[in-house]
N, C-alpha and C positions, 0 to 999 in steps of 0.2 A: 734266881735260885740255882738254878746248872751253873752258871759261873762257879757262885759263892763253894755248892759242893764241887765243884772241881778243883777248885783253890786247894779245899782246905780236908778233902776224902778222897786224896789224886788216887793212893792205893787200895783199893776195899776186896775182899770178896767174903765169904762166905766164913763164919764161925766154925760149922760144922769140922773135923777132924776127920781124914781119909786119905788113900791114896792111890786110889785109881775110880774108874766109873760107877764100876759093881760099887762100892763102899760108899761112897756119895748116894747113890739111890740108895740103898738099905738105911742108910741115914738120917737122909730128907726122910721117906715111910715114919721112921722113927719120929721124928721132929711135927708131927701133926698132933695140934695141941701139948705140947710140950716143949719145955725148952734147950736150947743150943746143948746151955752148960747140962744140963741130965743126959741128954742124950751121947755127949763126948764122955760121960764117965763110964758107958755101957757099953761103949760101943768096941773099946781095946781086946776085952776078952771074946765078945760075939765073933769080932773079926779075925781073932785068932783060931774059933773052934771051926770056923765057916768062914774061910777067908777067898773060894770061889763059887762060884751057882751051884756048880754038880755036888762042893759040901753040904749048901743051908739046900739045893733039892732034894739032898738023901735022909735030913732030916726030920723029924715029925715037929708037928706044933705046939704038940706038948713040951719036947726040949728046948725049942726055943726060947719057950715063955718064961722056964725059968734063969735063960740069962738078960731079958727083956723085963720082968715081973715090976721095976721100980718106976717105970714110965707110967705113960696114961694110956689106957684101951693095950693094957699087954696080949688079952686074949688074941681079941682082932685081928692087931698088929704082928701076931707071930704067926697067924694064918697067911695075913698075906705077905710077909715075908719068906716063907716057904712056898708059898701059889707062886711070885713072882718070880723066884729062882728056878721052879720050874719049867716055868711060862718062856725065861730068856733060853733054857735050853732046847724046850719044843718049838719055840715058832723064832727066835732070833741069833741061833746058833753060840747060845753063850753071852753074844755081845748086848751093853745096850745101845739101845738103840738112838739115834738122835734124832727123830720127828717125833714132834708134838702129841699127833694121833696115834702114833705108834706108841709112844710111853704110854700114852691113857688108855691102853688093851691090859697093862700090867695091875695084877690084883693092888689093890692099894694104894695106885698115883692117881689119882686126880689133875688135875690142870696146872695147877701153883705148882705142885711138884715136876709134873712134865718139864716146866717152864722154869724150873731149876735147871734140873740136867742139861737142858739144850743149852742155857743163857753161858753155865756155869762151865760145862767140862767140853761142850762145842764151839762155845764161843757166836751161839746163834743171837740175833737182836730179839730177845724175848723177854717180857716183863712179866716175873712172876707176883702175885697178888697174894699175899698174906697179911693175917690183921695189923700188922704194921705199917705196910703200907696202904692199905686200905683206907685206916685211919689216918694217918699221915697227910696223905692225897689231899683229903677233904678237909681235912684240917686247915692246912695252911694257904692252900686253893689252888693244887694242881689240878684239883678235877673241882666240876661243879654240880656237887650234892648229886655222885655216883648212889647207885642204892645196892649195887651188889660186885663183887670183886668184879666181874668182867665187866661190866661196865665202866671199872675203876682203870683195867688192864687197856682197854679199846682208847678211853680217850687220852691214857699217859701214852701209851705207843702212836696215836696221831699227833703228840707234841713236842715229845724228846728226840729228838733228833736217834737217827736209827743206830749210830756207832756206839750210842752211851747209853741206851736202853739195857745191859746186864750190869753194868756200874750201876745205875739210877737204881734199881731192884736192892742193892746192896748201901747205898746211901738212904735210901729213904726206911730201910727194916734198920738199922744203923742207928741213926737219929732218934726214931721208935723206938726204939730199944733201951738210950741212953740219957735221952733227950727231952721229945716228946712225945712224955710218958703218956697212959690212959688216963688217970686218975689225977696226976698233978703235974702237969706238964712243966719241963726247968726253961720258963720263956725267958725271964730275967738271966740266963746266960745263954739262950740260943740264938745264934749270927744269923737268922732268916727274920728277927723280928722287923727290920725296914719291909717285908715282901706278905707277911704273914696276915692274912687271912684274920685269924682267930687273937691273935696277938693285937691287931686294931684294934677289933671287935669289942675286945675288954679293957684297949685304952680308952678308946671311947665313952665305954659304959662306967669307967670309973671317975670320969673328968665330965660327965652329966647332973 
């Protein structure tokens, strides 16, 4: 399967739209339960009214939300998108930060999201676990019948080889995304059915 995506997803990264660290984290926050394309249509004017910490810090919550309002959890999500801008300027002088545990002090990242930043704008071997890959994983059998993202994250990063660990994160949401879908997966044109897990599964049970 890492062959076949290497072959044929030699250049992958990330959907999201941005152009430095700050914008990639306000982004990913955004991108929690919601998708790429929503989140890249919001995000041109937010990043213009607040396009450093000490702007979206000087701002309130309530301004935010209404350039945030067409996502999902806007309330939330503009809290802590003003907590975290001013979380970077009281405890990390502006910047963000690139450890793992250090993002996850920031209102509103979580782990998937830490594990963006590092993989994505560090260049750290970090696998970040979102429903995509989540489902993906277990799907086709990079993992075997994980029951919660990290458990999903522990045994892909004890298998992928460590240099293609922030590619893999982006091939396998990638596929998710385009491929194999939740609902009606397009196996009859996806190039992992020789390796697929789930793809037997239902050859099997159709040829019984």
């Amino acid at each position: 399967m890492i062959e076949w995506f290497s072959r044929n997803m030699p250049a992958v990264t990330t959907e999201l739209q941005y152009t430095d660290p700050f914008q990639l984290l306000i982004a990913v926050i955004l991108s929690a339960q919601c998708t790429d394309k929503r989140v890249n249509l919001i995000t041109p004017a937010l990043f213009e009214a607040f396009p450093v910490p000490e702007a979206l810090a000087a701002a309130t919550p309530e301004t935010v939300y209404t350039y945030i309002r067409s996502i999902s959890y806007p309330n939330s999500k503009a809290r802590h998108l003003v907590g975290t801008a001013r979380m970077l300027l009281s405890e990390f002088g502006g910047r963000v930060p690139s450890d793992v545990d250090e993002l996850q002090k920031l209102p509103g990242v979580g782990r998937k999201t830490a594990n963006v930043i590092a993989s994505v704008v560090y260049e750290k071997p970090a696998m970040a676990v979102d429903t995509h890959v989540f489902r993906v994983s277990n799907r086709i059998g990079l993992t075997t019948d994980s029951k919660t993202p990290l458990a999903t994250e522990r045994e892909l990063v004890r298998h992928i080889p460590e240099a293609l660990l922030a590619r893999a994160h982006h091939w396998l949401i990638l596929h998710g995304r385009y491929v194999c879908l939740a609902r009606n997966p397009k196996c009859a044109a996806c190039g992992l059915q020789p390796w697929c897990n789930h793809y037997t599964e239902n050859a099997t049970a159709g040829s019984a």
